[in-house]
SEZA-777858 format. One record per atom (N, C-alpha, C): residue number from 0; residue in three letters; atom name; x, y, z. Coordinates in steps of 0.05 Angstrom, whole numbers, always signed. Each point is the difference from the previous one (the first is absolute). Layout:
residues N
seq=NUM type=ala atom=CA east=X north=Y up=Z
...
END
This chain:
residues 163
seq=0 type=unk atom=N east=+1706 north=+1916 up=+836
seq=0 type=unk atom=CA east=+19 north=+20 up=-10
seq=0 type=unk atom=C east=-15 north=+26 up=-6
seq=1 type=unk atom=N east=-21 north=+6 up=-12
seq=1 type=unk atom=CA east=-23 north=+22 up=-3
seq=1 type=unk atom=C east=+0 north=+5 up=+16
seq=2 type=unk atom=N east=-12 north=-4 up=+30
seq=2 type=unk atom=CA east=-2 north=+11 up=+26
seq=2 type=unk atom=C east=+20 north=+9 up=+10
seq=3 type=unk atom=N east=+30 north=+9 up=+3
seq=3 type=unk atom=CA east=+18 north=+7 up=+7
seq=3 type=unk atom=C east=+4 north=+25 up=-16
seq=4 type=unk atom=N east=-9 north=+7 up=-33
seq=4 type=unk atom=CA east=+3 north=+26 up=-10
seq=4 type=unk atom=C east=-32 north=+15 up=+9
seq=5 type=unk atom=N east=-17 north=-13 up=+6
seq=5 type=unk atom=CA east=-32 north=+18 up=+7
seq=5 type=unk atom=C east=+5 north=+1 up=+40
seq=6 type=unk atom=N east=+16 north=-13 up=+12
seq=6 type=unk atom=CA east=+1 north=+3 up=+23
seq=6 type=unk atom=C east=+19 north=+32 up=+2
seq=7 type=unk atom=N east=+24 north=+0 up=-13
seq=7 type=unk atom=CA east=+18 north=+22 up=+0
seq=7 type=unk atom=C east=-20 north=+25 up=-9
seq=8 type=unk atom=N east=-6 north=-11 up=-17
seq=8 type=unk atom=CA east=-25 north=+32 up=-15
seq=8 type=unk atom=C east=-16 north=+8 up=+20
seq=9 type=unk atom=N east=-14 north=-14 up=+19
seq=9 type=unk atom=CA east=-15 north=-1 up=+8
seq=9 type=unk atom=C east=+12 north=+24 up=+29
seq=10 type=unk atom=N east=+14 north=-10 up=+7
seq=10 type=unk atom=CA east=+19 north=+13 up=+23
seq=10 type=unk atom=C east=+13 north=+29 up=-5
seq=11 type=unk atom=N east=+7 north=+6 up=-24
seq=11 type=unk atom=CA east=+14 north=+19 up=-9
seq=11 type=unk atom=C east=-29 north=+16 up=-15
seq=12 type=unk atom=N east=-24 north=-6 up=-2
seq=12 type=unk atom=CA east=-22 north=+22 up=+0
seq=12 type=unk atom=C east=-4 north=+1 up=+39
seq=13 type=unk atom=N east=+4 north=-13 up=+5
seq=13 type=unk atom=CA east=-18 north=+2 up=+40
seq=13 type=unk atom=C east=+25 north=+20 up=+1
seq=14 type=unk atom=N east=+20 north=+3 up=-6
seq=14 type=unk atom=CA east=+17 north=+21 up=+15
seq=14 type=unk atom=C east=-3 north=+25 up=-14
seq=15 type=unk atom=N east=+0 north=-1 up=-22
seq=15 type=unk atom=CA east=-12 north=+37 up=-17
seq=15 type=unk atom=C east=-19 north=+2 up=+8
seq=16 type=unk atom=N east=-25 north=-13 up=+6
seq=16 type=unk atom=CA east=-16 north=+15 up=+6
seq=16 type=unk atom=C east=-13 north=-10 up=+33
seq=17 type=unk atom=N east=-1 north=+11 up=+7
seq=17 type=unk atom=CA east=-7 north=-9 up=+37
seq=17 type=unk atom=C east=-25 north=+18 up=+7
seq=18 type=unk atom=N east=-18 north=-16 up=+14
seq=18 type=unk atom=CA east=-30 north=+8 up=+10
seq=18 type=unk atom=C east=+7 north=+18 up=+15
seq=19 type=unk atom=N east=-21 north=+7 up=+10
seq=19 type=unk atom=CA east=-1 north=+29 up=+20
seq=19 type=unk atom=C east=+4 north=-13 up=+22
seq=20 type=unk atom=N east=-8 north=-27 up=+16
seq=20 type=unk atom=CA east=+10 north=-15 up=+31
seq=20 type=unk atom=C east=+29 north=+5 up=-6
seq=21 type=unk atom=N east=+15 north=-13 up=-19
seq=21 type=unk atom=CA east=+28 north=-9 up=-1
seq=21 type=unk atom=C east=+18 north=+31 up=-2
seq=22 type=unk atom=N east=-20 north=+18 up=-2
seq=22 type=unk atom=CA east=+19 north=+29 up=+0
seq=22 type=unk atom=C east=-8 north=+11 up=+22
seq=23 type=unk atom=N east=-18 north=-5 up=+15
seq=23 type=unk atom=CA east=-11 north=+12 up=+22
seq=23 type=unk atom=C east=+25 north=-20 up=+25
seq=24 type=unk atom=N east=+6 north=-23 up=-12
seq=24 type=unk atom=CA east=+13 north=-13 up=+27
seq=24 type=unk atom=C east=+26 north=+2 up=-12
seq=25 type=unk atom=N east=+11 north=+9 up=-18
seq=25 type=unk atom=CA east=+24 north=-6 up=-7
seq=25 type=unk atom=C east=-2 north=+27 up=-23
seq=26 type=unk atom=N east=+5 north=+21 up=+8
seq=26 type=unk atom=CA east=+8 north=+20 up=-27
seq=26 type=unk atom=C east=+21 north=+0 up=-12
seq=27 type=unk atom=N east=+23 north=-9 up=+2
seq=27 type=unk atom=CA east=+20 north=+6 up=-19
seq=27 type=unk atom=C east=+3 north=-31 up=-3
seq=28 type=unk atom=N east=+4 north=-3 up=-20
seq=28 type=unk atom=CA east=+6 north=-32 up=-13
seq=28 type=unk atom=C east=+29 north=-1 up=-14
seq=29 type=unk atom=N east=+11 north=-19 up=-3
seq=29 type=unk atom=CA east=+29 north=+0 up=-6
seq=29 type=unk atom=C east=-1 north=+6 up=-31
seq=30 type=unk atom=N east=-24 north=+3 up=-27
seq=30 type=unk atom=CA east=+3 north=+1 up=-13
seq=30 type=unk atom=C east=-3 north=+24 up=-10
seq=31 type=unk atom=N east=-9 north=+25 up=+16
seq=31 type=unk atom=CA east=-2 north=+22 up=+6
seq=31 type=unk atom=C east=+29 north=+30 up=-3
seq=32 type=unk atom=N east=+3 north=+10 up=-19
seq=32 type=unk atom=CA east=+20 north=+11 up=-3
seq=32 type=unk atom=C east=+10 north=+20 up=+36
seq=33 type=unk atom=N east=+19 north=-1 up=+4
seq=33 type=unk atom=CA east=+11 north=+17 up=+16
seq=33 type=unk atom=C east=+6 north=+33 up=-15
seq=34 type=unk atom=N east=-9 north=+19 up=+14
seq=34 type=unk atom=CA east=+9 north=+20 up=-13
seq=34 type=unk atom=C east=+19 north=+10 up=-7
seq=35 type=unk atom=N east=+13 north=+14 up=-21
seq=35 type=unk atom=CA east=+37 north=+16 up=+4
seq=35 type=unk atom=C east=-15 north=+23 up=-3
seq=36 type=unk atom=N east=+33 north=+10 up=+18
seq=36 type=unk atom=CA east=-6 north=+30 up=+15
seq=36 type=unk atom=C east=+28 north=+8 up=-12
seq=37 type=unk atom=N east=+4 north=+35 up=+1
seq=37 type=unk atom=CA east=+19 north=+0 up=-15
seq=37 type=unk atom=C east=+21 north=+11 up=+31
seq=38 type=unk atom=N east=-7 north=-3 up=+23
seq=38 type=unk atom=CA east=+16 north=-1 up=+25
seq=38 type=unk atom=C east=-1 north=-33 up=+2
seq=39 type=unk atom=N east=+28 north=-10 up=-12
seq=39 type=unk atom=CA east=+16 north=-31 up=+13
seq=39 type=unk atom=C east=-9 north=-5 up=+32
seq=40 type=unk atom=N east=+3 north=+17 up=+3
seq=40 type=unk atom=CA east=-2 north=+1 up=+42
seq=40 type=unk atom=C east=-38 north=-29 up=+9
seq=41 type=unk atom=N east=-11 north=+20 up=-26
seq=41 type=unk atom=CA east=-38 north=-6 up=+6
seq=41 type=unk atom=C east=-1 north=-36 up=-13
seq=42 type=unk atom=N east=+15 north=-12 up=-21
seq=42 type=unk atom=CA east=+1 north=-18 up=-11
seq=42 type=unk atom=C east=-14 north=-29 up=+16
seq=43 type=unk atom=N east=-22 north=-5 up=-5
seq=43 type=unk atom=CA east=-6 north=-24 up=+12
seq=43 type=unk atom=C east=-29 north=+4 up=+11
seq=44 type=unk atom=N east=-1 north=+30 up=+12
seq=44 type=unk atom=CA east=-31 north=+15 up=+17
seq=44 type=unk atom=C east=-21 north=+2 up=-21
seq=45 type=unk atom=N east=-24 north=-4 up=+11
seq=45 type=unk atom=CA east=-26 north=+3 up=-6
seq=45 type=unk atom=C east=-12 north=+10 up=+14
seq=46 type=unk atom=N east=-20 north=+21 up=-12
seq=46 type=unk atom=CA east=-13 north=+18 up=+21
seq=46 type=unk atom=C east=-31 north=-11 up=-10
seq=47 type=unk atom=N east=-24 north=-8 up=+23
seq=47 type=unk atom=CA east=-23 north=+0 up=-16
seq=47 type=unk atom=C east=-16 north=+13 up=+15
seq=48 type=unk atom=N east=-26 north=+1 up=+3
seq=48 type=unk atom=CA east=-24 north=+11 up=+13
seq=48 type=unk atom=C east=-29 north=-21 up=-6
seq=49 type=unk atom=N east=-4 north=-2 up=+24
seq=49 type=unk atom=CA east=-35 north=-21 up=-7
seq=49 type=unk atom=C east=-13 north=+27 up=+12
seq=50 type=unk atom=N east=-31 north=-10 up=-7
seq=50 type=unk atom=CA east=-17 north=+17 up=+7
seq=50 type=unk atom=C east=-25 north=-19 up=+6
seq=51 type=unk atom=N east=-16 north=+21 up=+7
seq=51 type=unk atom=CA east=-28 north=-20 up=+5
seq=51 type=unk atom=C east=-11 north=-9 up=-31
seq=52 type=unk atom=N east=-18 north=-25 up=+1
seq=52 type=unk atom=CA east=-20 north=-8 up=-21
seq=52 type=unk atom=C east=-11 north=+27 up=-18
seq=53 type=unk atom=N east=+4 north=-6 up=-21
seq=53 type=unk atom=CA east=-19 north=+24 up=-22
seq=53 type=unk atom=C east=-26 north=-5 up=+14
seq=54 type=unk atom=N east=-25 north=+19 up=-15
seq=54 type=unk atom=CA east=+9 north=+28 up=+10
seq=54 type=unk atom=C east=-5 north=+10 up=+20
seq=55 type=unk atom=N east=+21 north=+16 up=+7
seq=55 type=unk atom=CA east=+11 north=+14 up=+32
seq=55 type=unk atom=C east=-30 north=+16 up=+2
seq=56 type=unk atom=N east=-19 north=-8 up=+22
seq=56 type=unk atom=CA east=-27 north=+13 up=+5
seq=56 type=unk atom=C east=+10 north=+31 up=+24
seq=57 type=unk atom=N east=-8 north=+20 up=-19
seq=57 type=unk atom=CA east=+14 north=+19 up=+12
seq=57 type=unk atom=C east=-25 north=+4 up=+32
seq=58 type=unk atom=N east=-14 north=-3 up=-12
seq=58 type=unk atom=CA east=-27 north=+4 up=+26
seq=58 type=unk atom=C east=+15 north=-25 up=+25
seq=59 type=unk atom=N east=+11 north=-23 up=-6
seq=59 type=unk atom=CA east=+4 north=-4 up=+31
seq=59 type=unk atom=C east=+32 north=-1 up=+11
seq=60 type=unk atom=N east=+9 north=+9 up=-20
seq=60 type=unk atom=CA east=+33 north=+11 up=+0
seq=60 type=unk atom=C east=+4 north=+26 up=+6
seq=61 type=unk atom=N east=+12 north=+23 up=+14
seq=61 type=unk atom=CA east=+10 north=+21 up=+14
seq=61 type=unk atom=C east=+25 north=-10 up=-10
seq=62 type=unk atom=N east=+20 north=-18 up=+6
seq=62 type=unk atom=CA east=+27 north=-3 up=-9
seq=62 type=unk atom=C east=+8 north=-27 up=-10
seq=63 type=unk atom=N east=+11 north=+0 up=-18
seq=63 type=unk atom=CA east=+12 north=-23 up=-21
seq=63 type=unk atom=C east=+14 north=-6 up=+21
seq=64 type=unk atom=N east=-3 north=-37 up=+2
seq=64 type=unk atom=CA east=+25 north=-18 up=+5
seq=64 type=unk atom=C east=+15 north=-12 up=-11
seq=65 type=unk atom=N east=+26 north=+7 up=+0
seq=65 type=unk atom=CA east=+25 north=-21 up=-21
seq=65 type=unk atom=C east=+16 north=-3 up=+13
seq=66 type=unk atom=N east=+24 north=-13 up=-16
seq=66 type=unk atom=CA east=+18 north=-10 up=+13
seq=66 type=unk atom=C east=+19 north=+4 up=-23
seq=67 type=unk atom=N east=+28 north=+9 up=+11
seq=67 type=unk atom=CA east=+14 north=+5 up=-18
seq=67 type=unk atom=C east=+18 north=-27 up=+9
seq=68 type=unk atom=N east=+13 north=-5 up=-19
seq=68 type=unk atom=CA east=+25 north=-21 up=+2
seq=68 type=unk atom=C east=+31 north=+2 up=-14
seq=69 type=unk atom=N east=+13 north=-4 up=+10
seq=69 type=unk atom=CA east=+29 north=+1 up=-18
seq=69 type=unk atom=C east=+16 north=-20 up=+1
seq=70 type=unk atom=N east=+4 north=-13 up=-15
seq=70 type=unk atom=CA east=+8 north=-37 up=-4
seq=70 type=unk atom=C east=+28 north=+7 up=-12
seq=71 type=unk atom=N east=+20 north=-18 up=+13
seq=71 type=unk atom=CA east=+23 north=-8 up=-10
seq=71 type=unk atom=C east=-5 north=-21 up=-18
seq=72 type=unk atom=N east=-5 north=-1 up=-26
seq=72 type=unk atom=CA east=+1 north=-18 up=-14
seq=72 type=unk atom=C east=+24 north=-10 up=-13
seq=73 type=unk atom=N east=+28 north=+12 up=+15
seq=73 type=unk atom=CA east=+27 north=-13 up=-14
seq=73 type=unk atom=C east=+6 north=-19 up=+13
seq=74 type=unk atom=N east=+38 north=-1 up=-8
seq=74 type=unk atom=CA east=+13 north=-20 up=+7
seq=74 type=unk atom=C east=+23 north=+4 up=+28
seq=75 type=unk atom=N east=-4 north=+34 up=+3
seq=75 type=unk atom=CA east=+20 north=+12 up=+19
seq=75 type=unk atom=C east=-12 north=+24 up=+18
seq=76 type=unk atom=N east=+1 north=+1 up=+22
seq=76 type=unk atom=CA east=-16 north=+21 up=+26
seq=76 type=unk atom=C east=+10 north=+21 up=-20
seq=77 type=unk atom=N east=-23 north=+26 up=+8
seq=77 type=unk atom=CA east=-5 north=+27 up=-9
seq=77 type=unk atom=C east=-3 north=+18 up=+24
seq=78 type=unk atom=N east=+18 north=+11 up=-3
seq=78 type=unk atom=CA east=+9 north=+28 up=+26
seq=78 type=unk atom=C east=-14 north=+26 up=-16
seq=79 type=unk atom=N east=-31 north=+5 up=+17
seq=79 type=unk atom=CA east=-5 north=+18 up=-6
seq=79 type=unk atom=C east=+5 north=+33 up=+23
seq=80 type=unk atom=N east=+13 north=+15 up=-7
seq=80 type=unk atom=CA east=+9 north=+24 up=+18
seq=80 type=unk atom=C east=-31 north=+27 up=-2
seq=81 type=unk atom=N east=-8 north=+8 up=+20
seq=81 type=unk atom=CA east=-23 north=+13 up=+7
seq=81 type=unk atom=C east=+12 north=+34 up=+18
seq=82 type=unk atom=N east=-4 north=+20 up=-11
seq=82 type=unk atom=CA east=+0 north=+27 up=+10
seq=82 type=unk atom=C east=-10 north=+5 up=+28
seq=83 type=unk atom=N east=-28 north=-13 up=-3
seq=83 type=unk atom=CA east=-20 north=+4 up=+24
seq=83 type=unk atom=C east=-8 north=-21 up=+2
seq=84 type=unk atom=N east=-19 north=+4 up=+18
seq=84 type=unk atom=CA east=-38 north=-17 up=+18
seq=84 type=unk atom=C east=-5 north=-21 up=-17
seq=85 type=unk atom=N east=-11 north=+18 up=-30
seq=85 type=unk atom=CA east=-15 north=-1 up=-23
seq=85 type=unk atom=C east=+10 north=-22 up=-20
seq=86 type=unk atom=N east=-15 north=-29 up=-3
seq=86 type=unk atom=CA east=+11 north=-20 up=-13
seq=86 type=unk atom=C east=-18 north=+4 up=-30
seq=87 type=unk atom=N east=-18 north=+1 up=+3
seq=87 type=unk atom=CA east=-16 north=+6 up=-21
seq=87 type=unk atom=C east=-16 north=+24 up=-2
seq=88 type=unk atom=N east=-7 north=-2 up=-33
seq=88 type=unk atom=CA east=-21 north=+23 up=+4
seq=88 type=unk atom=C east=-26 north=-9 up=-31
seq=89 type=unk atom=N east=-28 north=+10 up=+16
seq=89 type=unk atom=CA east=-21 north=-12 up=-15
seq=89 type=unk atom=C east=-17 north=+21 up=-18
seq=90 type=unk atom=N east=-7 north=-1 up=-20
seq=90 type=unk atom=CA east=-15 north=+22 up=-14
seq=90 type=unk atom=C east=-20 north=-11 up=-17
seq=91 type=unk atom=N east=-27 north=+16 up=+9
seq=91 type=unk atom=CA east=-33 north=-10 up=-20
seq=91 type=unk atom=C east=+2 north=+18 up=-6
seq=92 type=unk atom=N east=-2 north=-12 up=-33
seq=92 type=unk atom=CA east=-1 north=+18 up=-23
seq=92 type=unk atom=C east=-30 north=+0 up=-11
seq=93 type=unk atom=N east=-18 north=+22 up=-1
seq=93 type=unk atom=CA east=-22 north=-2 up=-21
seq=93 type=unk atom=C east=+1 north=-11 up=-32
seq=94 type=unk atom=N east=-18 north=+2 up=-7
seq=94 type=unk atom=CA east=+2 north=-18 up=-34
seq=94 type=unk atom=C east=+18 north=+17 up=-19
seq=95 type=unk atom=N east=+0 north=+30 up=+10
seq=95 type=unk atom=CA east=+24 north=+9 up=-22
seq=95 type=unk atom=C east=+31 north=-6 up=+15
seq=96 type=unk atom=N east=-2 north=-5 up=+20
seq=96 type=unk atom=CA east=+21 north=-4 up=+4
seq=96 type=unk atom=C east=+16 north=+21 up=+17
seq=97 type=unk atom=N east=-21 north=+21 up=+16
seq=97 type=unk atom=CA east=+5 north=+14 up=+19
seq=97 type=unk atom=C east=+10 north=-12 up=+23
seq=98 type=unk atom=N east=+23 north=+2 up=+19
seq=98 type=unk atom=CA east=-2 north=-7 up=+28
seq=98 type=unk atom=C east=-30 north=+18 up=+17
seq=99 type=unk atom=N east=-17 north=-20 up=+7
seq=99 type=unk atom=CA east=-27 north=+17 up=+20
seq=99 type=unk atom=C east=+11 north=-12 up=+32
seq=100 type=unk atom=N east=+9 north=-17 up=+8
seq=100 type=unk atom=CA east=+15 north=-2 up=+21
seq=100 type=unk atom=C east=+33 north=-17 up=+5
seq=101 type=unk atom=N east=+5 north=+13 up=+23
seq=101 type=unk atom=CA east=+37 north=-9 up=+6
seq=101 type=unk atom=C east=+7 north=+5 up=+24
seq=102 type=unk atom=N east=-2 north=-42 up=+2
seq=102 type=unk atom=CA east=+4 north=-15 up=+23
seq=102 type=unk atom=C east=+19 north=+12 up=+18
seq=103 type=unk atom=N east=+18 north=+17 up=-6
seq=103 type=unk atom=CA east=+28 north=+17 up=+22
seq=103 type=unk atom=C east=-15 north=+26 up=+9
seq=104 type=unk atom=N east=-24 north=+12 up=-7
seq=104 type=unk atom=CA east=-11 north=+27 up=+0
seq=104 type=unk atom=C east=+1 north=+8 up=+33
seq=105 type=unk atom=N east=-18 north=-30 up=+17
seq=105 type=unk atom=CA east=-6 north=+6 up=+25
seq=105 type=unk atom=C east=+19 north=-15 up=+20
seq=106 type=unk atom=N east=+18 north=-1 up=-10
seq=106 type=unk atom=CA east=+24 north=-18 up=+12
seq=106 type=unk atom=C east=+24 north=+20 up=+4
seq=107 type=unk atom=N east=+14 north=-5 up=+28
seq=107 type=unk atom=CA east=+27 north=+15 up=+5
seq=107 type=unk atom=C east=+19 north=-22 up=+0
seq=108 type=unk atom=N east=+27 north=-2 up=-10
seq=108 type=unk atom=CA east=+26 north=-14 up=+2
seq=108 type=unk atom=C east=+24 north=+7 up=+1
seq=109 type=unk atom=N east=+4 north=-5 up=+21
seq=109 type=unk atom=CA east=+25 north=+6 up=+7
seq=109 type=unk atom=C east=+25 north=+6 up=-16
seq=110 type=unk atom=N east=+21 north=+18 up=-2
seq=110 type=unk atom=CA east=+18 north=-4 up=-13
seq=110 type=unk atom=C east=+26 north=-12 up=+13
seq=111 type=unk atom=N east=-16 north=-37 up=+2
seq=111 type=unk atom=CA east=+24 north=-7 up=+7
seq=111 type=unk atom=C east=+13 north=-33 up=-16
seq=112 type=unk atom=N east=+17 north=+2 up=-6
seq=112 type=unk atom=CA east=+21 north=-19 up=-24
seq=112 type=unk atom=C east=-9 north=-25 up=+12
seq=113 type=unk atom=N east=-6 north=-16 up=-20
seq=113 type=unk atom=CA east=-6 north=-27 up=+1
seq=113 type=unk atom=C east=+15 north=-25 up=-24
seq=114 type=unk atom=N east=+17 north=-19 up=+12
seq=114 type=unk atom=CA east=-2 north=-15 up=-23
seq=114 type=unk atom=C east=-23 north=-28 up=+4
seq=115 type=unk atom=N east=-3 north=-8 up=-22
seq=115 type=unk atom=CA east=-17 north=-30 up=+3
seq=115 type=unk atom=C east=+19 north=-19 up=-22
seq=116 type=unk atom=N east=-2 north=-25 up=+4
seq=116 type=unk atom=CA east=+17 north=-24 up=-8
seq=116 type=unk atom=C east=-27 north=-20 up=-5
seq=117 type=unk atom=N east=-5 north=-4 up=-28
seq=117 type=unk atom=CA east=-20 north=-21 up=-4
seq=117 type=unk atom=C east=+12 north=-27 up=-14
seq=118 type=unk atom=N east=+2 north=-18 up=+16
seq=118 type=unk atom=CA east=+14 north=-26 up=-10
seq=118 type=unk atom=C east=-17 north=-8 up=-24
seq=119 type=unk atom=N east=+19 north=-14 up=-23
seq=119 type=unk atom=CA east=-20 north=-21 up=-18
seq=119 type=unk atom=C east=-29 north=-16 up=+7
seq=120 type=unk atom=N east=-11 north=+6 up=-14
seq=120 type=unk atom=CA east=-28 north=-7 up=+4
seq=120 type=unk atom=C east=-17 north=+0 up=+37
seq=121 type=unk atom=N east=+7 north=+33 up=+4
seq=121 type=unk atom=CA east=-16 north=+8 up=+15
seq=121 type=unk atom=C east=-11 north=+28 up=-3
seq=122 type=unk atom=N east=-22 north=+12 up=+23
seq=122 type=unk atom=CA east=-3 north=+21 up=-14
seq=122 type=unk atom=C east=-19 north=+12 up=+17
seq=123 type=unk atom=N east=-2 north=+30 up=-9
seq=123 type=unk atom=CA east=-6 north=+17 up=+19
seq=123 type=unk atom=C east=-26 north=+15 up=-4
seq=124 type=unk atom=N east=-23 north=-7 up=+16
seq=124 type=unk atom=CA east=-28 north=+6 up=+1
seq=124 type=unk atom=C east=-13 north=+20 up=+18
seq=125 type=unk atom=N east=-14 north=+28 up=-15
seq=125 type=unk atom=CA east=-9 north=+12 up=+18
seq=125 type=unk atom=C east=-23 north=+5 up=-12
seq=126 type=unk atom=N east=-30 north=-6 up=+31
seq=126 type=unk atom=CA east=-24 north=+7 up=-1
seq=126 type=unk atom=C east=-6 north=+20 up=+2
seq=127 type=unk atom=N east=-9 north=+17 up=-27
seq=127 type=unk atom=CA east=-6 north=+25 up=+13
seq=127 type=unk atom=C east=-33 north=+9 up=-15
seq=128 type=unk atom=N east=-6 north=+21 up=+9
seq=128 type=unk atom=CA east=-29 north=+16 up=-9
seq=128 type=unk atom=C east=+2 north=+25 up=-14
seq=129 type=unk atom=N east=-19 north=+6 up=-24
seq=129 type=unk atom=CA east=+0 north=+30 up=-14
seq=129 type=unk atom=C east=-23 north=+3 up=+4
seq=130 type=unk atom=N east=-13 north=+25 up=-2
seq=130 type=unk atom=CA east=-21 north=+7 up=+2
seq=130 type=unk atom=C east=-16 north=+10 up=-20
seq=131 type=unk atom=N east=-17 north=-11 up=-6
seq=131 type=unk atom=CA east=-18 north=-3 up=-35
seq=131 type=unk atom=C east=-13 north=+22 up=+8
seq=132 type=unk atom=N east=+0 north=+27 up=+10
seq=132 type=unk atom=CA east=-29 north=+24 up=-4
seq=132 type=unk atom=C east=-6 north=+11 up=-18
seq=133 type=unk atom=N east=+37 north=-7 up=-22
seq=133 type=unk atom=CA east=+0 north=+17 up=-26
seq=133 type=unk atom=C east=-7 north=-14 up=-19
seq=134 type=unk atom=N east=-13 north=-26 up=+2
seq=134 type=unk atom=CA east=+2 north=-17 up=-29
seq=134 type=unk atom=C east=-30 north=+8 up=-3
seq=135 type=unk atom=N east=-6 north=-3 up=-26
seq=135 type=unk atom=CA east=-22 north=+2 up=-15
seq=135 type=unk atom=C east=-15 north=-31 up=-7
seq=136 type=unk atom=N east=-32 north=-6 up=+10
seq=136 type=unk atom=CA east=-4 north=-25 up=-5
seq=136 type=unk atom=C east=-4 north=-3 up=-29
seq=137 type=unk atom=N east=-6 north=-24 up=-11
seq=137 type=unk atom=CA east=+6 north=-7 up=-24
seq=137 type=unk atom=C east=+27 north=+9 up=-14
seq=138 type=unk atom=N east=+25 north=+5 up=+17
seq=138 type=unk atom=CA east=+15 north=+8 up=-29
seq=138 type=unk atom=C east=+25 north=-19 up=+17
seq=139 type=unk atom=N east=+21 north=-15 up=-19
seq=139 type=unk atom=CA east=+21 north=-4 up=+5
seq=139 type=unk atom=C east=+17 north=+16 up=+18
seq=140 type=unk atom=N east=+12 north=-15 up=+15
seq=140 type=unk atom=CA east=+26 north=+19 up=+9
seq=140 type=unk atom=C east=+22 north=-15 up=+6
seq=141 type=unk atom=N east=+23 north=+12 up=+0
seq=141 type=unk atom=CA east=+24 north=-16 up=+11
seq=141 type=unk atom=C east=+15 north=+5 up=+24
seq=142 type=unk atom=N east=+9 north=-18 up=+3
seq=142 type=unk atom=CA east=+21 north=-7 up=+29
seq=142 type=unk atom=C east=+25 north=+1 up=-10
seq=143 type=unk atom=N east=+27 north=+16 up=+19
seq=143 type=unk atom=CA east=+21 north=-4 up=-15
seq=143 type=unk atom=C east=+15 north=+2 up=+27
seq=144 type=unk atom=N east=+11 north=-13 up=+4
seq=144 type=unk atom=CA east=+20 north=-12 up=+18
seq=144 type=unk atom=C east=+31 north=+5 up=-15
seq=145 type=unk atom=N east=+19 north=+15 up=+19
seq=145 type=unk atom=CA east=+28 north=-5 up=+5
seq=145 type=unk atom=C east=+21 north=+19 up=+8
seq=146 type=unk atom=N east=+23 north=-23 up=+4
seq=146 type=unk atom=CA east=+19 north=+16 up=+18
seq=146 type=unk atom=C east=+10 north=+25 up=-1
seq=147 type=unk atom=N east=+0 north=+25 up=+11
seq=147 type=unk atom=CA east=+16 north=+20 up=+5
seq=147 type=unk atom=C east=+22 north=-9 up=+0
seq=148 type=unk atom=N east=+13 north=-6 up=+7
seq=148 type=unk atom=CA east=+32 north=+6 up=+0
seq=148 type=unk atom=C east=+15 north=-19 up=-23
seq=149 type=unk atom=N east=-26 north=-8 up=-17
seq=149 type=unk atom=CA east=+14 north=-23 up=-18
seq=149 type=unk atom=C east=-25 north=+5 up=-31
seq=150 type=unk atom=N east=+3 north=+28 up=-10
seq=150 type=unk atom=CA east=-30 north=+2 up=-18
seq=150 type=unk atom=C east=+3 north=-27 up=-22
seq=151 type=unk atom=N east=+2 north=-15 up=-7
seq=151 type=unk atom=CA east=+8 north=-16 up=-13
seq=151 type=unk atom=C east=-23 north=-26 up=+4
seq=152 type=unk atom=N east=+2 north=+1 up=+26
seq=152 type=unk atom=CA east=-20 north=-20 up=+14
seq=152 type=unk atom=C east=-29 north=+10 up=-1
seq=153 type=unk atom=N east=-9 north=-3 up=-20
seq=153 type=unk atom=CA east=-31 north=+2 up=+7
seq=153 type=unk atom=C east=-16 north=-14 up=-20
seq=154 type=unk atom=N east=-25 north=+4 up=+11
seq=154 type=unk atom=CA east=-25 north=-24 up=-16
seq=154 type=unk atom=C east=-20 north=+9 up=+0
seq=155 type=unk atom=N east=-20 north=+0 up=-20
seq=155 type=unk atom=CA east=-22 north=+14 up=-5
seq=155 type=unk atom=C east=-23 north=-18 up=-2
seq=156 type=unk atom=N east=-19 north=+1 up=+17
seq=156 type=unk atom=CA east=-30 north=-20 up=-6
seq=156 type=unk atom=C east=-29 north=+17 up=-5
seq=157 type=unk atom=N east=-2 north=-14 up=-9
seq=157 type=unk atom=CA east=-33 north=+20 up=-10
seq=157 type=unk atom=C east=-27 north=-22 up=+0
seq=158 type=unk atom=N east=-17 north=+21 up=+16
seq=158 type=unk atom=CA east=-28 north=-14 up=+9
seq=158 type=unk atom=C east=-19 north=+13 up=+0
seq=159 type=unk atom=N east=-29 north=-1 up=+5
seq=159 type=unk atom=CA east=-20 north=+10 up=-3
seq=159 type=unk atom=C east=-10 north=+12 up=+18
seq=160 type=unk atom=N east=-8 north=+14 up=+7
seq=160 type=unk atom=CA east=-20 north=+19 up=+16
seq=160 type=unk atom=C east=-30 north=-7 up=-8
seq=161 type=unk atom=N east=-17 north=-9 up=+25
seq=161 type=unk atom=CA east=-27 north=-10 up=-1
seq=161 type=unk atom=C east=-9 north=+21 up=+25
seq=162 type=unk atom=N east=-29 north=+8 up=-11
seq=162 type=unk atom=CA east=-8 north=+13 up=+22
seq=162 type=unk atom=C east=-12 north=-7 up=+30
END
């Protein structure tokens, strides 16, 4: 009878707190709040960004690799409506918090209307590159990922600069 209240305990710490494998193969966990947005329309989406291993060695990096993602984490498909080309947009911020580069700068897009339809628990991933010439080694900087046509959607990560 003891082992059924230390088995439950036991399970309900493994889910608050999860190793770096179990977030690296599985990032969103069901115990994980979903965001609210104050557009009903966005209800259920998650926007995130990975990056490379701390710290980002600027000497054999020219351009950051990430990956942006946007997860339907509801219960009902999300019709997102698009102006243009342009699904996202990326910005490295220095340690005060300057934009020093922006992922749309060397990019043209079309102005042409797009919708996308992301069913429940699927989701929409794009590989892309920034270019670190402006970061400073040794100092923090951040990544900030999100949608233009939806400012609501976005996510902020912060990492290191190594020389």
């Amino acid at each position: 009878m003891l082992a059924a209240p230390a088995f439950a305990l036991a399970q309900e710490h493994s889910v608050s707190k999860r190793g770096w494998l179990g977030r690296m193969l599985h990032p969103f966990s069901s115990s994980e709040k979903i965001p609210e947005y104050l557009n009903p329309k966005l209800r259920g989406l998650q926007l995130s960004v990975q990056l490379p291993p701390e710290p980002v060695k600027l000497s054999e990096l020219r351009q950051l690799p990430l990956t942006v993602s946007l997860t339907n984490r509801g219960d009902r498909a999300v019709e997102l409506n698009f102006p243009t080309e342009q699904r996202i947009e990326i910005y490295l911020r220095d340690a005060a918090g300057g934009i020093v580069t922006r992922w749309s700068d060397n990019r043209a897009f079309e102005p042409t209307a797009a919708t996308i339809l992301i069913n429940p628990n699927e989701h929409l991933e794009y590989s892309e590159t920034i270019a670190t010439r402006e970061l400073a080694p040794g100092r923090v900087f951040t990544v900030e990922a999100l949608v233009p046509a939806y400012p609501e959607l976005d996510v902020k990560r912060k990492s290191l600069a190594a020389p």
